[in-house]
C-alpha positions as CSV (number, residue, x, y, z in Angstrom):
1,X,120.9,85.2,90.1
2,X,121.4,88.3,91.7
3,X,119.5,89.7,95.0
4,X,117.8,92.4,93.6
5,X,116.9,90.0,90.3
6,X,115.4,87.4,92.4
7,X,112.9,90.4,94.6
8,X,112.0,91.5,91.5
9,X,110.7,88.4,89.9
10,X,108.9,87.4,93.3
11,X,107.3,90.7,93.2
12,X,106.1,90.2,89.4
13,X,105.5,86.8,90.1
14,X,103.3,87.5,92.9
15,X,101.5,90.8,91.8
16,X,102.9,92.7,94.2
17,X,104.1,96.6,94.4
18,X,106.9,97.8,96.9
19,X,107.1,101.3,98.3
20,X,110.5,102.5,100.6
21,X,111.4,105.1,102.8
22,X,115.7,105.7,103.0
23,X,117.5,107.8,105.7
24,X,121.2,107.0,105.6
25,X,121.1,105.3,102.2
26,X,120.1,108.6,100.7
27,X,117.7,106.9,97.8
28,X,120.5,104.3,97.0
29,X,117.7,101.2,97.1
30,X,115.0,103.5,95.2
31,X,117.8,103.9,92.5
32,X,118.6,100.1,92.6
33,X,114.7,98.6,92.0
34,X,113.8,101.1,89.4
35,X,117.1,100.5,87.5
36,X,115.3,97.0,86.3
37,X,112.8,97.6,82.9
38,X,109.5,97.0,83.9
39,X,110.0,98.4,87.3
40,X,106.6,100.2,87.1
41,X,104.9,97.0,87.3
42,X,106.2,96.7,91.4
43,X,107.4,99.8,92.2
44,X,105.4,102.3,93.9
45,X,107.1,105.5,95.3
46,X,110.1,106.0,97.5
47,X,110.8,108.3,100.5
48,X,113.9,110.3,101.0
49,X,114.0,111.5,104.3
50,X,117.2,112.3,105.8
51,X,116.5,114.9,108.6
52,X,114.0,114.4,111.1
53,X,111.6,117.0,110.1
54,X,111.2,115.2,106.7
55,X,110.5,112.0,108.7
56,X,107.6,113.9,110.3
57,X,106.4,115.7,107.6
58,X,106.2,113.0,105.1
59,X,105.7,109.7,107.2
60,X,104.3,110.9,110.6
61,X,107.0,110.0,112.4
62,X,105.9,111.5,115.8
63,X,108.2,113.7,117.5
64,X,108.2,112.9,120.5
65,X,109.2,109.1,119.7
66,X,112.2,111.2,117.7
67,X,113.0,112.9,120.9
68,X,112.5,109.7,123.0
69,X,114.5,107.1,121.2
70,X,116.5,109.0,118.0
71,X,116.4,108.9,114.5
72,X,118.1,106.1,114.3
73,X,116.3,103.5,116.3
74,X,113.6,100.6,115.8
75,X,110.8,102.6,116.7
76,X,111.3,105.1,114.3
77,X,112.4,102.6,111.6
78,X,108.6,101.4,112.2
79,X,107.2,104.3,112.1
80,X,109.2,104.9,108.9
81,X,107.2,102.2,107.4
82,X,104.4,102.3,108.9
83,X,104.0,106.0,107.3
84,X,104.5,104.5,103.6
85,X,102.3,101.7,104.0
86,X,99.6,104.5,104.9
87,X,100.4,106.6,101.9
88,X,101.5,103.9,99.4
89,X,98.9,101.7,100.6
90,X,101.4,99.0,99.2
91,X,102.2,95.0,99.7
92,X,105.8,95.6,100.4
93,X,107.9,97.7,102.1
94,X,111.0,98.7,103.7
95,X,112.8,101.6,105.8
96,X,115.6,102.4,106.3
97,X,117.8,104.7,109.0
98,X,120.8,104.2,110.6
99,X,124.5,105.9,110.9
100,X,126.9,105.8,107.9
101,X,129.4,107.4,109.1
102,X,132.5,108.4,109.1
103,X,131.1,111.0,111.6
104,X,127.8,110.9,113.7
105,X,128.9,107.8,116.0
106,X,128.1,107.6,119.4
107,X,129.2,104.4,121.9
108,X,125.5,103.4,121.9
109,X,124.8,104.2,118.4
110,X,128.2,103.3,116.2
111,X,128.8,104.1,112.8
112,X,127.5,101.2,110.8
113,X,124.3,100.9,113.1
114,X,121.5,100.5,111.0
115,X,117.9,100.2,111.7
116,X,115.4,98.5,109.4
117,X,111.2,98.5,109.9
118,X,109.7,96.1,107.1
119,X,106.0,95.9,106.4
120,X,105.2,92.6,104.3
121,X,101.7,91.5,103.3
122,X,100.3,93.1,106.5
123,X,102.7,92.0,109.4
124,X,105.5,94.2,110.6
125,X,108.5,93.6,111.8
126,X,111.9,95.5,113.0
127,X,115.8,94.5,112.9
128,X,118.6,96.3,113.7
129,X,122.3,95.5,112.3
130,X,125.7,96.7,112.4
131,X,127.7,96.9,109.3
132,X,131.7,97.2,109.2
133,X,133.4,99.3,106.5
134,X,133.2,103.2,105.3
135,X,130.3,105.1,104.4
136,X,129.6,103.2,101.1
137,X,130.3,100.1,102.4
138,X,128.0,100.8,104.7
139,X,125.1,102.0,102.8
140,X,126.0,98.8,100.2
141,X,125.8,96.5,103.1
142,X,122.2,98.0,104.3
143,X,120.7,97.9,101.0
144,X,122.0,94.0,100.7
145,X,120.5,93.3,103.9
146,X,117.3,94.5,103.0
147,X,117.1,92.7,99.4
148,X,118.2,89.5,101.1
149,X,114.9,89.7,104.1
150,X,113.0,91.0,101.0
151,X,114.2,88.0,98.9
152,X,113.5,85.4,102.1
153,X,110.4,86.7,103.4
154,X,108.4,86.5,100.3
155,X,109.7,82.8,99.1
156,X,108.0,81.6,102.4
């Protein structure tokens, strides 16, 4: 059974909707959970917000923490959810910002760094990763990931 099969039935199962905000992956996980019929029953509303203005205008992402640490952090990632979860008011959901490259790389932020901020039933929690491969592979690899913590989190 695949990944995004087995979130989605947990999320049925469990009456439970799913909201997500996507930086590097550009609406690629959005496009994945609606692409199931009867997506309506879990899915809530998604957040496309590449630039960092977009991050503060639609999830109160604070400046200053986008000045302090970059867009591409853990403490933006959680402020990244922590904005839909305010303006969702969902059970689920997931951020996502990171690098995909090929250009944008720095020695302590390298292409295939990826940040992820997950709110689940009420607790929150941050991860970062670091994903091999080009700019699809990356953005493949990120949206895997967070089907797979999705997936593990909400069989416990």
């Amino acid at each position: 059974m695949s990944k995004l099969k087995q979130l989605t039935d947990l999320l049925i199962k469990k009456k439970l909707t799913i909201a997500v905000a996507e930086s590097c992956t550009g609406g690629a996980l959005c496009s994945l959970l609606t692409s199931q019929s009867g997506s309506s029953a879990y899915f809530d509303r998604g957040f496309v917000t590449y630039s960092n203005q977009s991050k503060t205008d639609m999830l109160g992402v604070l400046e200053s923490n986008l000045e302090e640490f970059g867009a591409v952090s853990e403490q933006t990632a959680k402020q990244m959810v922590s904005g839909v979860v305010k303006q969702a008011r969902v059970d689920v959901s997931v951020a996502i910002t990171g690098i995909a490259g090929p250009l944008g790389g720095t020695q302590e932020k390298p292409v295939g760094m990826v940040c992820f901020g997950f709110y689940i039933l009420g607790e929150y929690f941050t991860t970062t990763q670091n994903f091999m491969g080009d700019r699809h592979q990356v953005v493949d690899a990120s949206i895997d990931f967070a089907l797979t913590t999705l997936v593990h989190e909400l069989s416990n």
